[in-house]
C-alpha positions in Angstrom: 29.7 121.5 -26.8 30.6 118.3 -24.8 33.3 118.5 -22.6 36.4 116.6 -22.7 37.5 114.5 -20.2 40.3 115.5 -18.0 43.1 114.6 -15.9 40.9 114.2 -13.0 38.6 111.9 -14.8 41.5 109.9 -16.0 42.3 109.2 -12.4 39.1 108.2 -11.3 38.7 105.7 -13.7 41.8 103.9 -13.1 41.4 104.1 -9.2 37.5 102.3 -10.0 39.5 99.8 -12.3 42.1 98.9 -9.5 39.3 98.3 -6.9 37.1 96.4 -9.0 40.5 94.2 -9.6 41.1 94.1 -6.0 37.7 93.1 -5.3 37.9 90.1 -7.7 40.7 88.7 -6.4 39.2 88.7 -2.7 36.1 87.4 -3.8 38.6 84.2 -5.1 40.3 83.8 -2.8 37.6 83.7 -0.1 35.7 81.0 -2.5 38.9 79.2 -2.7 38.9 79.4 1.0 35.7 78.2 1.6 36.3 74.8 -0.7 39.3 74.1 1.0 37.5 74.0 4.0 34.8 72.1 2.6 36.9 69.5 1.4 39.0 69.3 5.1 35.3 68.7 6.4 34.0 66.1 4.3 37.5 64.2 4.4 37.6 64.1 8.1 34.2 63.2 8.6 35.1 60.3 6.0 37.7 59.0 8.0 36.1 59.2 10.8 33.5 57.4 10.1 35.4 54.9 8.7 37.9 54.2 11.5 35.4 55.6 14.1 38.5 58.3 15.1 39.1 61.7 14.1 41.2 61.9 11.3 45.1 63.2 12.0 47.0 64.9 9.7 49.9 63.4 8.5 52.8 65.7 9.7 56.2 66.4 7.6 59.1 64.6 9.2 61.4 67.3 10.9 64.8 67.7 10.2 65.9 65.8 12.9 64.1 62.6 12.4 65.0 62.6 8.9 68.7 62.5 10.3 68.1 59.7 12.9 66.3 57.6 10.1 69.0 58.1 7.8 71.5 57.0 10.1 69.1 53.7 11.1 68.7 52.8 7.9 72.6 53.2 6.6 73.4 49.5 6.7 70.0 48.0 5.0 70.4 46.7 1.8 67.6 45.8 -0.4 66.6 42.3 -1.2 67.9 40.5 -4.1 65.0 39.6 -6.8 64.8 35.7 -6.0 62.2 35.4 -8.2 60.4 32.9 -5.9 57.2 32.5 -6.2 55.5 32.8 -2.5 52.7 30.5 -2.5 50.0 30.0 -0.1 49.6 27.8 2.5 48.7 24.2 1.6 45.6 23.2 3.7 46.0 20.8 6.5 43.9 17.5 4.9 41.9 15.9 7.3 43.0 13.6 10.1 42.3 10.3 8.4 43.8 11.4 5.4 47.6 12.2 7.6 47.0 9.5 9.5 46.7 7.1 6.0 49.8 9.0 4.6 52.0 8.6 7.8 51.7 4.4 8.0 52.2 4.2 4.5 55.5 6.2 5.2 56.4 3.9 7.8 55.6 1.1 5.2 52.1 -0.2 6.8 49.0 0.0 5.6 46.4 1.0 8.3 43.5 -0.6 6.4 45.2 -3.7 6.3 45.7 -6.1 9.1 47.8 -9.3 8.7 45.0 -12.5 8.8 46.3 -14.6 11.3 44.3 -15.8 14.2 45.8 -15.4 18.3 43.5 -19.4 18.5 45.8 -21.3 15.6 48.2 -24.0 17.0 50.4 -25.0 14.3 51.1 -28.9 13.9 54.4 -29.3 15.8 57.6 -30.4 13.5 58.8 -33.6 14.3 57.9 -34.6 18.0 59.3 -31.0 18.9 56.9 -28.7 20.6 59.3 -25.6 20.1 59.7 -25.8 16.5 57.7 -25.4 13.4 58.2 -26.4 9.7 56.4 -25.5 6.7 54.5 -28.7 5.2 56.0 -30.0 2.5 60.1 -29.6 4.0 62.3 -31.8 5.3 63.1 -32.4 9.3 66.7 -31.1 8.0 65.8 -27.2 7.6 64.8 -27.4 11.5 68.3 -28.7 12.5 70.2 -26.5 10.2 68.2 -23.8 11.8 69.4 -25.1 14.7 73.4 -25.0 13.5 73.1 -21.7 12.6 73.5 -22.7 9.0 71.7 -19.3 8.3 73.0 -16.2 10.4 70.7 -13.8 11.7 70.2 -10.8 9.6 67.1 -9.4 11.2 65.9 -9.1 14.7 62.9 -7.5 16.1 62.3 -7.0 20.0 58.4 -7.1 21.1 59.4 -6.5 24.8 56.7 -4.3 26.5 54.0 -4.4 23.6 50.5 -5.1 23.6 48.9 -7.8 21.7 47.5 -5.5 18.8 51.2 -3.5 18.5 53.2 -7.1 19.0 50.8 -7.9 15.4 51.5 -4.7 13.7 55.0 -4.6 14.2 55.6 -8.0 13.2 53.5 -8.1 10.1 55.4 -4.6 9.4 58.9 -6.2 10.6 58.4 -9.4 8.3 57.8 -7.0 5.0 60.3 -5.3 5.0 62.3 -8.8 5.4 60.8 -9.7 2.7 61.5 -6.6 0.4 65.4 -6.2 1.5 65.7 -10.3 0.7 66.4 -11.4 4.3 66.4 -15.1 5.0 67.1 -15.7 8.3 65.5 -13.3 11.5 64.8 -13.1 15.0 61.8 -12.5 16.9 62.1 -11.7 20.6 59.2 -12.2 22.5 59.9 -12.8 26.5 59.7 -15.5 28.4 56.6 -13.7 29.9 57.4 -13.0 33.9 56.4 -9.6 33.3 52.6 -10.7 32.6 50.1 -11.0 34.2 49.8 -14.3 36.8 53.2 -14.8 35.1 51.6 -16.6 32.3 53.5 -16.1 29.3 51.0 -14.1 26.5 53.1 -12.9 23.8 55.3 -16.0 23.9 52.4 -18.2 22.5 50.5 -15.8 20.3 53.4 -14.9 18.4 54.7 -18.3 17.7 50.9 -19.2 16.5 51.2 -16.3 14.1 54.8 -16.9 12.6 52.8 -20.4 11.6 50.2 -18.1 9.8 52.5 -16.6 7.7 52.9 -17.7 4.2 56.3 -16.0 4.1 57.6 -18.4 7.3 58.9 -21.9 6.5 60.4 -22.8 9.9 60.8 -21.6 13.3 62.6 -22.7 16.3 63.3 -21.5 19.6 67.0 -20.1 20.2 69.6 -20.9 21.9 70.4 -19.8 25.6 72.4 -17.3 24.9 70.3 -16.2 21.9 67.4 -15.8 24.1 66.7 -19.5 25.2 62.5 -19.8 25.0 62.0 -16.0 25.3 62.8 -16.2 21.4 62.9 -17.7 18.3 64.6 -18.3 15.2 62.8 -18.2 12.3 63.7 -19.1 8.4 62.1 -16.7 5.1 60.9 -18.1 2.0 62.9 -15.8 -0.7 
């Protein structure tokens, strides 16, 4: 006859069954253990080799430091939505290019130089060495120029400039005449003591290219206290 199982055996089972429980949950929580680490290895060695430094953990801000951020940050507002497009850079164009754009904003054209020649000697008006007229008009437009018949509404000053900026500025000076409807200007350019052996270079040059221009139908030189022969008074075509 078998015999039953008593008290005794009861207890013995249920102690096994608690320590094979126990056991289990060691055995998980040393595996767990060991793929935490695992992980905390591979990450730091990932970090490391991509910054070349140990990795540091980032730390939990203390209570303190919460407190003196909150009290930094009490006045900031956020930005308003502009809805602005931020767009990138524009690249600088080359220096030709700004170079181009920047005379045609001054209104000249850099490519373009007026055709007149510093050699021309423009057949004097009359038997007046000082004036010039446009073939073709009368010896009065000289002594109304003379009068004053036509007041100055222009005047440009070439004091102090070299020969190549005196035929800039003047082709420059005499277009925009032109395109604002002036008829009557002034051109200013010295009575030469400044040059060199005191002969006069911008004086003659300048009155050779006036005679160039289609634009000019007279010229003659001012009056004393207009300038005397430092200048000269010159009459647009409209």
């Amino acid at each position: 006859m078998a015999n039953k199982p008593g008290l005794a055996d009861l207890k013995k089972l249920r102690k096994l069954a608690a320590e094979s429980a126990a056991n289990a949950v060691s055995e998980n929580v040393a595996q767990t253990t060991q793929n935490k680490a695992r992980l905390n290895t591979a990450g730091s060695r990932q970090a490391k080799t991509a910054t070349g430094l140990p990795a540091v953990r980032e730390q939990p801000l203390s209570l303190h430091d919460q407190t003196l951020f909150r009290q930094t940050m009490r006045y900031v507002q956020p930005l308003k939505d502009t809805r602005r497009a931020v767009l990138p850079p524009v690249p600088m164009a080359a220096y030709a290019i700004l170079r181009s754009r920047r005379a045609a904003a001054q209104g000249a054209d850099p490519d373009q130089r007026p055709a007149v020649s510093d050699l021309f000697t423009p057949a004097p008006a009359s038997t007046d060495p000082e004036s010039y007229l446009k073939p073709g008009l009368g010896p009065d437009v000289i002594k109304n120029l003379k009068r004053d018949k036509w007041p100055v509404e222009a005047s440009l000053d070439l004091h102090g400039a070299t020969l190549e900026q005196a035929r800039e500025r003047l082709d420059q000076f005499l277009q925009s005449c032109l395109t604002h409807g002036v008829k009557c200007i002034r051109v200013v350019h010295g009575k030469g003591y400044g040059s060199k052996d005191g002969t006069p270079v911008l004086k003659e040059v300048v009155r050779r290219w006036l005679a160039q221009f289609d634009a000019i139908l007279a010229y003659t030189e001012c009056s004393e206290q207009n300038g005397g022969s430092g200048a000269v008074q010159a009459l647009l075509k409209k």
